[in-house]
Each structure stands twice: as structure tokens, then as C-alpha cells.
Jmol script that loads the backbone (N, CA, C; Angstrom):
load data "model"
ATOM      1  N   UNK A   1       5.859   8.459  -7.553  1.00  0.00           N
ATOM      2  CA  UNK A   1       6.511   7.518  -8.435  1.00  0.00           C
ATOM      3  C   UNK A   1       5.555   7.205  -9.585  1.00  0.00           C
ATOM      4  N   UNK A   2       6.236   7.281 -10.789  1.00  0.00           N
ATOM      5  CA  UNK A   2       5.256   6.835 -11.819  1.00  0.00           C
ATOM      6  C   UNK A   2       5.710   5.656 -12.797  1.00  0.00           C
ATOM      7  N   UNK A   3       4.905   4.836 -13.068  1.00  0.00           N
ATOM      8  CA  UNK A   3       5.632   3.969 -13.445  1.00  0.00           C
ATOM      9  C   UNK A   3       4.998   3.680 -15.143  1.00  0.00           C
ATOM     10  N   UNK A   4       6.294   3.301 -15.915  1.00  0.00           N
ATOM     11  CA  UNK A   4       5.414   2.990 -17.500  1.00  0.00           C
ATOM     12  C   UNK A   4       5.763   1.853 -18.021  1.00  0.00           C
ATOM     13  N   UNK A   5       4.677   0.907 -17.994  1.00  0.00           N
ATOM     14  CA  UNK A   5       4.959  -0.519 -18.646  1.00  0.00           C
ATOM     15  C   UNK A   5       5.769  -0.255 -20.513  1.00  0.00           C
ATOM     16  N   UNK A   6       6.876  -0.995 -20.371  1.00  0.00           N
ATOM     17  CA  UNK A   6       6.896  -1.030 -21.626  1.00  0.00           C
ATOM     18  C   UNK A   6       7.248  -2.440 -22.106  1.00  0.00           C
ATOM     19  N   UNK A   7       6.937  -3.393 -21.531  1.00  0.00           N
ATOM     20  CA  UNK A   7       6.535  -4.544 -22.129  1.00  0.00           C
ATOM     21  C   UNK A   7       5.646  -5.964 -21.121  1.00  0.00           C
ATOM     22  N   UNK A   8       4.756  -6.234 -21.835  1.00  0.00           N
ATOM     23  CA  UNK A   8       3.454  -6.684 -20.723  1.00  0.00           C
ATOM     24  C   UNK A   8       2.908  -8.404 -21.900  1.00  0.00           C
ATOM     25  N   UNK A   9       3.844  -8.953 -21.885  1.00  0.00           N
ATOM     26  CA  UNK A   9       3.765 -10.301 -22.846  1.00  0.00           C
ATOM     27  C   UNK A   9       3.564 -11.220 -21.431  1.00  0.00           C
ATOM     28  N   UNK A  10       2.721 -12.457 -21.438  1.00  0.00           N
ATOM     29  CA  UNK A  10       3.030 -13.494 -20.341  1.00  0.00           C
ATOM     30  C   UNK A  10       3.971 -13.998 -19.409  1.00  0.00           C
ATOM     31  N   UNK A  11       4.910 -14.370 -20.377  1.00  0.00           N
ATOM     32  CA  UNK A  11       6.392 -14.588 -19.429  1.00  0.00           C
ATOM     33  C   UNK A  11       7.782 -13.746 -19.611  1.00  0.00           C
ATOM     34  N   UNK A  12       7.370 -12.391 -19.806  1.00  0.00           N
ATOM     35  CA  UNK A  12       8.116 -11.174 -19.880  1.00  0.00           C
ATOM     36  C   UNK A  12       7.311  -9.780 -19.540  1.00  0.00           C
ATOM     37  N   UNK A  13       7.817  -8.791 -18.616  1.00  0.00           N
ATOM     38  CA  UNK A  13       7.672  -7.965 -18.205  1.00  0.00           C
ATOM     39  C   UNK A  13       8.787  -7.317 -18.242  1.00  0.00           C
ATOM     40  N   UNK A  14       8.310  -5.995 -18.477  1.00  0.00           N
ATOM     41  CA  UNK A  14       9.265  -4.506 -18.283  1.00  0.00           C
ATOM     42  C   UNK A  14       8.636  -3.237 -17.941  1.00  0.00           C
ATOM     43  N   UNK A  15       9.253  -2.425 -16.836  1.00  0.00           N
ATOM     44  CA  UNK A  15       8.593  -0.956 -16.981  1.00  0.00           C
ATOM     45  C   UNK A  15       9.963  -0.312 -16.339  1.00  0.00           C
ATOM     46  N   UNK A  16       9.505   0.960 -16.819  1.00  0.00           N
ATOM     47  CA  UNK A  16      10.524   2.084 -15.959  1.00  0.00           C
ATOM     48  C   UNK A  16       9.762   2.530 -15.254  1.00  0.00           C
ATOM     49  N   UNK A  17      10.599   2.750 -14.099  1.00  0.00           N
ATOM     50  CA  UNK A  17      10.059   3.303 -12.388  1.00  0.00           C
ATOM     51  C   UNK A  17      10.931   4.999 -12.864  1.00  0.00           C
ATOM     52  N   UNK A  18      10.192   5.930 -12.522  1.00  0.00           N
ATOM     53  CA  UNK A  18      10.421   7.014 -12.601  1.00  0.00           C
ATOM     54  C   UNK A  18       9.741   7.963 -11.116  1.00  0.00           C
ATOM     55  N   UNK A  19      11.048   8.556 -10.845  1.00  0.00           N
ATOM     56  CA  UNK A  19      10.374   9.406  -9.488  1.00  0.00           C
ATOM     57  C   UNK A  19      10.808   8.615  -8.205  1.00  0.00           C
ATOM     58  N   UNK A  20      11.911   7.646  -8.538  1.00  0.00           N
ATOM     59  CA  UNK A  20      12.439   6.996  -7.252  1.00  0.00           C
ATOM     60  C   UNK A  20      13.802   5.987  -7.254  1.00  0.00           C
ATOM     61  N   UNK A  21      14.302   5.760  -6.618  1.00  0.00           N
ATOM     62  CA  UNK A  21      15.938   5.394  -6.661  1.00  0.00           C
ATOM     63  C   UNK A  21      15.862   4.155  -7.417  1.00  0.00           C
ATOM     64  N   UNK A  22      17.099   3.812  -7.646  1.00  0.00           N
ATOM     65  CA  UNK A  22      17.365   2.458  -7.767  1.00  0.00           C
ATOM     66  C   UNK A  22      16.800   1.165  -6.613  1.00  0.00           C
ATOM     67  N   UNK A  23      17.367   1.763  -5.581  1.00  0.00           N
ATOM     68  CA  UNK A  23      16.665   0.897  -3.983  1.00  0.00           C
ATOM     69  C   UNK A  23      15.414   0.145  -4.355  1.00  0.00           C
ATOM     70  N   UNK A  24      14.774   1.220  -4.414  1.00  0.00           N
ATOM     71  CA  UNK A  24      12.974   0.306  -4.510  1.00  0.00           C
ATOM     72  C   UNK A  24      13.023  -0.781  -5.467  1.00  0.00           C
ATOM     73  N   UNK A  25      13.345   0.003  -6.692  1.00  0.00           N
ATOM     74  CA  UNK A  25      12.996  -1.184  -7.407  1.00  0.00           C
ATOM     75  C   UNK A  25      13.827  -2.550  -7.065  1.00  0.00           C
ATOM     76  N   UNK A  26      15.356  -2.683  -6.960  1.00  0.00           N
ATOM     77  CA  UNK A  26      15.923  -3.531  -6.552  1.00  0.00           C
ATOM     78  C   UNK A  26      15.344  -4.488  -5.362  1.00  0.00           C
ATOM     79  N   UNK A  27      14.654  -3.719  -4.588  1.00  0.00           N
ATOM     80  CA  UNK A  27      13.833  -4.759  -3.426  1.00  0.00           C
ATOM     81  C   UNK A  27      12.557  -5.421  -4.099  1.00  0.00           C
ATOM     82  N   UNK A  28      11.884  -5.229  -5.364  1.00  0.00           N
ATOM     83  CA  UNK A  28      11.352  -5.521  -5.816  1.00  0.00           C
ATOM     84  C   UNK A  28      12.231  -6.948  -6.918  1.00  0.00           C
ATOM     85  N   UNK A  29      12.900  -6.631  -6.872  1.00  0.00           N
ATOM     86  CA  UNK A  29      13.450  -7.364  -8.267  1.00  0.00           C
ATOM     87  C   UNK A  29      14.137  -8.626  -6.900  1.00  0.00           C
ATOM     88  N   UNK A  30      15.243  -8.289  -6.071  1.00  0.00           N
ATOM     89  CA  UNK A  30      15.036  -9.247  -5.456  1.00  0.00           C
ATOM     90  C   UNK A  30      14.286 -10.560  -4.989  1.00  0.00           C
ATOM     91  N   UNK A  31      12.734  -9.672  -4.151  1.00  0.00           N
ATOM     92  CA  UNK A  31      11.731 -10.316  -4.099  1.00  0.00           C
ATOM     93  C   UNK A  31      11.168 -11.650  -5.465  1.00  0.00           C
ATOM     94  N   UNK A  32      10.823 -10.765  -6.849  1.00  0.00           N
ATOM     95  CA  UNK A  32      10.976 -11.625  -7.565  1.00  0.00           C
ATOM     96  C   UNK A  32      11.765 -12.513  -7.669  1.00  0.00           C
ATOM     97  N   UNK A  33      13.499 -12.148  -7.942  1.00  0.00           N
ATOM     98  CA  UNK A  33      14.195 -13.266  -8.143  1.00  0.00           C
ATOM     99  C   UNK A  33      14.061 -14.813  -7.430  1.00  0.00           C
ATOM    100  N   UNK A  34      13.731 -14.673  -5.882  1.00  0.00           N
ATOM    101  CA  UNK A  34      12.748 -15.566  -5.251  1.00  0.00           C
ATOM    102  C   UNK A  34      12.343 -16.893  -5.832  1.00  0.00           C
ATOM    103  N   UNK A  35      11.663 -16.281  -6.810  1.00  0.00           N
ATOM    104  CA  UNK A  35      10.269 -17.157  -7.583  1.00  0.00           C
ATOM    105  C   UNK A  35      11.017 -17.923  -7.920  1.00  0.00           C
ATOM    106  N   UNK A  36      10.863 -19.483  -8.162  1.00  0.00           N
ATOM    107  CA  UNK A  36      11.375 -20.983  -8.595  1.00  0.00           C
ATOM    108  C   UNK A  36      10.903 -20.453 -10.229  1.00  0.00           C
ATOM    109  N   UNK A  37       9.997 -19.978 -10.608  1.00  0.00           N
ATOM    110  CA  UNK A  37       9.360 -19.697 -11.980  1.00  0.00           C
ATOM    111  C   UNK A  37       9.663 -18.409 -13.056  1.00  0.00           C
ATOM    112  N   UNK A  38      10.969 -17.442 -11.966  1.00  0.00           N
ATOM    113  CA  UNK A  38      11.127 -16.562 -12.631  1.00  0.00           C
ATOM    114  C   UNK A  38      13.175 -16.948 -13.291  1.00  0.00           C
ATOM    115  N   UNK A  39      13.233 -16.764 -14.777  1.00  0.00           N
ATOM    116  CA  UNK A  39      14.308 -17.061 -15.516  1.00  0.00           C
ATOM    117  C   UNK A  39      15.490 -16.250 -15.090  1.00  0.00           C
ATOM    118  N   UNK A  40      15.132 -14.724 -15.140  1.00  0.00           N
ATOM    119  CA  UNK A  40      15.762 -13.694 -15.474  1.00  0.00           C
ATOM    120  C   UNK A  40      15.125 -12.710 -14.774  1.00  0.00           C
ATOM    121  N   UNK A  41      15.684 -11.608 -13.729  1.00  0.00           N
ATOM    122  CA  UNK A  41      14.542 -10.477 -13.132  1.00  0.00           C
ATOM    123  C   UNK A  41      16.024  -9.384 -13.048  1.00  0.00           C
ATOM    124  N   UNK A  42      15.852  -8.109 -13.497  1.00  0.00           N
ATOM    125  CA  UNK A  42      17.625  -7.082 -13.872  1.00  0.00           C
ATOM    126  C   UNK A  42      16.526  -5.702 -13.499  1.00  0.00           C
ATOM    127  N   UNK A  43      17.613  -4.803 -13.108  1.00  0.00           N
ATOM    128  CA  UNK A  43      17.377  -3.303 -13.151  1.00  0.00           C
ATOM    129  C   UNK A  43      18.847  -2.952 -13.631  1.00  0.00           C
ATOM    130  N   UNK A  44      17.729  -2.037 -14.302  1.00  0.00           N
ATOM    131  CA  UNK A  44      18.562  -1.169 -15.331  1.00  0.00           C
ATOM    132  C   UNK A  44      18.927   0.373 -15.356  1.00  0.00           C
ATOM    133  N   UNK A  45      19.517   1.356 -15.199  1.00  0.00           N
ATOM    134  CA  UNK A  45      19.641   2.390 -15.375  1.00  0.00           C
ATOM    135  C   UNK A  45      20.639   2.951 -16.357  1.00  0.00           C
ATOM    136  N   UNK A  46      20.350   3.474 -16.776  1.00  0.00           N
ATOM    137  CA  UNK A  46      21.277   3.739 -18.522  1.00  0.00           C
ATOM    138  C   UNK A  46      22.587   4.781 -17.929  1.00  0.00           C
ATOM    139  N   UNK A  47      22.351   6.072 -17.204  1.00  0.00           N
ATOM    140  CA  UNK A  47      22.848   6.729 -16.694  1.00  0.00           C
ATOM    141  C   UNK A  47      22.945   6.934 -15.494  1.00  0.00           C
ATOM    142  N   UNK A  48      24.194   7.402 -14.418  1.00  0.00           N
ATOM    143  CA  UNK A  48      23.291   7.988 -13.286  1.00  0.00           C
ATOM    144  C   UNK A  48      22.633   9.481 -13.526  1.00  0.00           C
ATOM    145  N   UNK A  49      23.106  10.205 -13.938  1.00  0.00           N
ATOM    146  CA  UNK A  49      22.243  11.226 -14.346  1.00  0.00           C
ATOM    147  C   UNK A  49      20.448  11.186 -14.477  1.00  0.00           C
ATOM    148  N   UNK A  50      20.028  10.061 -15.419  1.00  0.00           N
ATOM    149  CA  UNK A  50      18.860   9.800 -15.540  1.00  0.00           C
ATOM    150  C   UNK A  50      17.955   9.084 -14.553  1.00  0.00           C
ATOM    151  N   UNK A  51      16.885   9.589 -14.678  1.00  0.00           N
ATOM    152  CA  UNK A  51      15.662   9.112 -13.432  1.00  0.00           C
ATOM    153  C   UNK A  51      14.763   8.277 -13.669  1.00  0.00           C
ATOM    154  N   UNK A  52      14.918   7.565 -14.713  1.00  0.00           N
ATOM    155  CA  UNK A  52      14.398   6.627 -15.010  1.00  0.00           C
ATOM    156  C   UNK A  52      15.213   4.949 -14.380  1.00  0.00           C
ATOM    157  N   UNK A  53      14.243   4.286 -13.877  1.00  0.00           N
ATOM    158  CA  UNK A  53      15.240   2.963 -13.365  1.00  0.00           C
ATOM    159  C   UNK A  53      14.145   1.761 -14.491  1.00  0.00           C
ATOM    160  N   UNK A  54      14.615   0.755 -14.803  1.00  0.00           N
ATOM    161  CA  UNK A  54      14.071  -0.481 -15.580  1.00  0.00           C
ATOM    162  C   UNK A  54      13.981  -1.874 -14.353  1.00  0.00           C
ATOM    163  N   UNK A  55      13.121  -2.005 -14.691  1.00  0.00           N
ATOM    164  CA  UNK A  55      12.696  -3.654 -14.170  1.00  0.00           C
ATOM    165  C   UNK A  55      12.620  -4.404 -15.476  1.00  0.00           C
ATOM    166  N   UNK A  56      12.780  -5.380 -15.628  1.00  0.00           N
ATOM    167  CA  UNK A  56      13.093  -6.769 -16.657  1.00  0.00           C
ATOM    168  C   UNK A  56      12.932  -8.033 -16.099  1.00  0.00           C
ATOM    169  N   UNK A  57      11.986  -8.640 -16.302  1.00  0.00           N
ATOM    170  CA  UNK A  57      11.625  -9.995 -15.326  1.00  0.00           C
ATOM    171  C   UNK A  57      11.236 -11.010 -17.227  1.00  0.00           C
ATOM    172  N   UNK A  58      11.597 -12.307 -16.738  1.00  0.00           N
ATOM    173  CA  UNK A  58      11.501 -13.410 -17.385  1.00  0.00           C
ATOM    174  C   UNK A  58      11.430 -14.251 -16.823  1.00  0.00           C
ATOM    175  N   UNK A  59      10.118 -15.081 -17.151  1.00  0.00           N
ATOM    176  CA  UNK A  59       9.905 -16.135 -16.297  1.00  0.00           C
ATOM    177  C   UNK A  59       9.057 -17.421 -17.369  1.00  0.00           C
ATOM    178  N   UNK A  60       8.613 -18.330 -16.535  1.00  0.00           N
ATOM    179  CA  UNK A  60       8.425 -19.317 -16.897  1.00  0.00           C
ATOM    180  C   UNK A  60       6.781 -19.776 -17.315  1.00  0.00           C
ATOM    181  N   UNK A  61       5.939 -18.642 -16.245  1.00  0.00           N
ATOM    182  CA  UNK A  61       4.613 -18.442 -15.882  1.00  0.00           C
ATOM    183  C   UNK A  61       4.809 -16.878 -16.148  1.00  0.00           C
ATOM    184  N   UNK A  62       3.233 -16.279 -15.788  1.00  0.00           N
ATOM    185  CA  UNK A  62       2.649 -14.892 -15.551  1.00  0.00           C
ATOM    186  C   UNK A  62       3.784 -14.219 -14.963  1.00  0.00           C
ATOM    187  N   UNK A  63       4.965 -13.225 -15.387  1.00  0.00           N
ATOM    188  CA  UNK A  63       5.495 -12.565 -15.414  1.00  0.00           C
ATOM    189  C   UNK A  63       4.656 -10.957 -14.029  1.00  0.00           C
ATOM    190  N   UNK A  64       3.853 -10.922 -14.987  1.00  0.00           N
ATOM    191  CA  UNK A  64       3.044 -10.004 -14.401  1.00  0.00           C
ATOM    192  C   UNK A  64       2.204 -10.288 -12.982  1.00  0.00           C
ATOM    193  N   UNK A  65       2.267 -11.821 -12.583  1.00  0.00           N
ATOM    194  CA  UNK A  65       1.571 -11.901 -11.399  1.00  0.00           C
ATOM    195  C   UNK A  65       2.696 -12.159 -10.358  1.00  0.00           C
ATOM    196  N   UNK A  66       3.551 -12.412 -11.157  1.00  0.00           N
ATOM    197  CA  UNK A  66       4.632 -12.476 -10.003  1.00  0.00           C
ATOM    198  C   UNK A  66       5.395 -11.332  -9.498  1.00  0.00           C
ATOM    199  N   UNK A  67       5.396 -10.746 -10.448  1.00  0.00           N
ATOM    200  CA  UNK A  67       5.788  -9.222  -9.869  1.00  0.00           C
ATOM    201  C   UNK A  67       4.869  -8.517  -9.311  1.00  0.00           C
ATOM    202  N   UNK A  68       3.555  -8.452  -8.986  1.00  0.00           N
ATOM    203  CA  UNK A  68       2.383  -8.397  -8.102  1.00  0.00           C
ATOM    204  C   UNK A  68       2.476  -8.925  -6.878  1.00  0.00           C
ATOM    205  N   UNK A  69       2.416 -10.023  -7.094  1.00  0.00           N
ATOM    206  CA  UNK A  69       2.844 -11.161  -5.922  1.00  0.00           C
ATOM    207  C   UNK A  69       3.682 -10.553  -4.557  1.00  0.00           C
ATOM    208  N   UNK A  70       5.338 -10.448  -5.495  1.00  0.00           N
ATOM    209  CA  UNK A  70       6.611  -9.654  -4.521  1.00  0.00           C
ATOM    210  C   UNK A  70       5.803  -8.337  -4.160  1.00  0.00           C
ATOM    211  N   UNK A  71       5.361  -7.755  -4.616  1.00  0.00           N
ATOM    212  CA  UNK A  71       5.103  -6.283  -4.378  1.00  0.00           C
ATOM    213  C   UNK A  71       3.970  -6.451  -3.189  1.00  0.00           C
ATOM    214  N   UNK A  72       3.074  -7.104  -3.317  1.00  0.00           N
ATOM    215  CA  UNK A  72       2.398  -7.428  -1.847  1.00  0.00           C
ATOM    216  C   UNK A  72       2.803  -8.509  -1.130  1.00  0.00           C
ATOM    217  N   UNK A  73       3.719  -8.845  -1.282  1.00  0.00           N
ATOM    218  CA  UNK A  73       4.774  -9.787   0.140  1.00  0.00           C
ATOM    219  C   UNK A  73       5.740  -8.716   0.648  1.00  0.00           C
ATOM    220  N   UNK A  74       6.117  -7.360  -0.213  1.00  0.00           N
ATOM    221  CA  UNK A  74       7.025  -6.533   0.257  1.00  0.00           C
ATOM    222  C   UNK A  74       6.257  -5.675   1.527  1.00  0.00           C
ATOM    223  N   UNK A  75       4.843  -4.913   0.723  1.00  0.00           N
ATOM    224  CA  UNK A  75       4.158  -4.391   1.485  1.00  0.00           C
ATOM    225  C   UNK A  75       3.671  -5.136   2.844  1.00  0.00           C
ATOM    226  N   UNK A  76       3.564  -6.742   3.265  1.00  0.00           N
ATOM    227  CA  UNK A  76       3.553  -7.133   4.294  1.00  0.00           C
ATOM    228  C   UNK A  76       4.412  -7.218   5.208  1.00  0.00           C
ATOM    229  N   UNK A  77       5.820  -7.047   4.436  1.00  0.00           N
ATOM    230  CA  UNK A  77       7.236  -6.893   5.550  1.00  0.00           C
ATOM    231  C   UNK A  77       7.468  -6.129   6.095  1.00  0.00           C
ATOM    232  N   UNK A  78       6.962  -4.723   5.054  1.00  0.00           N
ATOM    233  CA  UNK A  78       7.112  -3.092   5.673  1.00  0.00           C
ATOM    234  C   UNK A  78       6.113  -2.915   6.404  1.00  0.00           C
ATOM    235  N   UNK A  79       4.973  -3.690   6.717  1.00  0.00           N
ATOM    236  CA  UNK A  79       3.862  -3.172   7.461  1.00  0.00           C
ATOM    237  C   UNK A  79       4.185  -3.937   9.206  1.00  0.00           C
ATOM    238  N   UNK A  80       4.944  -5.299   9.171  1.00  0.00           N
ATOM    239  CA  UNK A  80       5.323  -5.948  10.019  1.00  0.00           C
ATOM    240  C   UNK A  80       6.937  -5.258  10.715  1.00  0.00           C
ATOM    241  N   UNK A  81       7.319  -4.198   9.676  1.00  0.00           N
ATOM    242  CA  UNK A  81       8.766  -3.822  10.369  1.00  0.00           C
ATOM    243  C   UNK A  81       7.985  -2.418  11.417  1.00  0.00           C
ATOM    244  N   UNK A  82       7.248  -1.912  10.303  1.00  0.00           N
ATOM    245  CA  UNK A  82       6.788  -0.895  11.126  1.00  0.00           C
ATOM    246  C   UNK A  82       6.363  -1.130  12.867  1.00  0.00           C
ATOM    247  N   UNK A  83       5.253  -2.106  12.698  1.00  0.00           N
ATOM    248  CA  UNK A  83       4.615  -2.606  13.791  1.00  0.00           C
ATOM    249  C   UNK A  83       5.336  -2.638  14.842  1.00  0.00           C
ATOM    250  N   UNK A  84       6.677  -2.997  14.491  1.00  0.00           N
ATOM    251  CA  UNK A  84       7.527  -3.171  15.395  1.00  0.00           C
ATOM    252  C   UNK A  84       8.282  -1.603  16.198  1.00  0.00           C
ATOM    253  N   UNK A  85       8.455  -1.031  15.084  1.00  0.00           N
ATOM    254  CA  UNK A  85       8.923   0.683  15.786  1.00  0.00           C
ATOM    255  C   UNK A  85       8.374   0.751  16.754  1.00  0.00           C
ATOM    256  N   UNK A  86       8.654   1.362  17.637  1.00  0.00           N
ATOM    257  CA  UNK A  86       7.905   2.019  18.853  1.00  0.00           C
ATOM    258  C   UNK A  86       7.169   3.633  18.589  1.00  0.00           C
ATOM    259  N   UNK A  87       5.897   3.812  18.408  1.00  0.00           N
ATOM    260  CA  UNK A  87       4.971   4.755  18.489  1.00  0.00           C
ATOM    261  C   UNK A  87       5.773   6.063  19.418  1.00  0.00           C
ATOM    262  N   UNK A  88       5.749   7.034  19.293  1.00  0.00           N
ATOM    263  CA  UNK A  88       5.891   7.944  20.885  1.00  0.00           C
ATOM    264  C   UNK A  88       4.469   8.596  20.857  1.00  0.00           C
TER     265      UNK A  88
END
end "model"
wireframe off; spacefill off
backbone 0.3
color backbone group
């Protein structure tokens, strides 16, 4: 997955996620929406054809730490769902 910021202002963030579904990012944007401090958090895809997906967050505070934030509260859920699988 590669991802390209294309807008990195305080209380606005944007990048396209490239190299992976809509899904991810949406669990991401969820997560954000969360935040008491975030305005506005959208994914975007222009086409389905195209492989590019958009994140769009607006908030009130650091844009950018809050979408950090979700992204390691996500990685603690997936590490706690795992735990749970059973090994063989």
C-alpha cells in the first residue's frame, strides 16, 4: 500500500491510499470519525475502476495526530482479535 499526502495543513488532512480497497481506509475513517474534535472525516473514490481511495478529515485540533491516533487504536484491536484465534 502506498500512500500520498496531498494535503497536510493543522486541522485538515488528505491522502490517497493506493494498493488497497476501500475497506481499510473506511476502518480508518470510522475510527477517526470517533474523535469529539474531528468536523468532517469522507472517503472518496472517483471511479470504481480506479485504485486510488481518498481520506479527507477536518477537525478542530491536529488533523494529522488524530488520524495517527485511530491508526494505532486500530492496530491494537487487530492485534487483540488475533490473540484470540486459535494457533494450530
Amino acid at each position: 500500500m502506498q500512500v500520498n499526502i496531498t494535503e497536510d495543513e493543522t486541522k485538515s488532512f488528505a491522502a490517497e491510499f493506493e494498493g488497497t480497497d476501500r475497506g481499510v481506509v473506511d476502518l480508518i475513517r470510522e475510527k477517526v470519525a470517533q474523535s469529539k474534535d474531528v468536523e468532517f472525516a469522507s472517503v472518496e473514490k472517483d471511479h470504481p475502476e480506479q485504485t486510488k481511495v481518498r481520506l479527507v478529515v477536518k477537525s478542530t485540533k491536529n488533523a494529522k495526530a488524530i488520524i495517527s491516533k485511530a491508526i494505532e487504536e486500530l492496530q491494537e484491536e487487530v492485534k487483540e482479535l488475533s490473540a484470540q484465534i486459535p494457533k494450530k
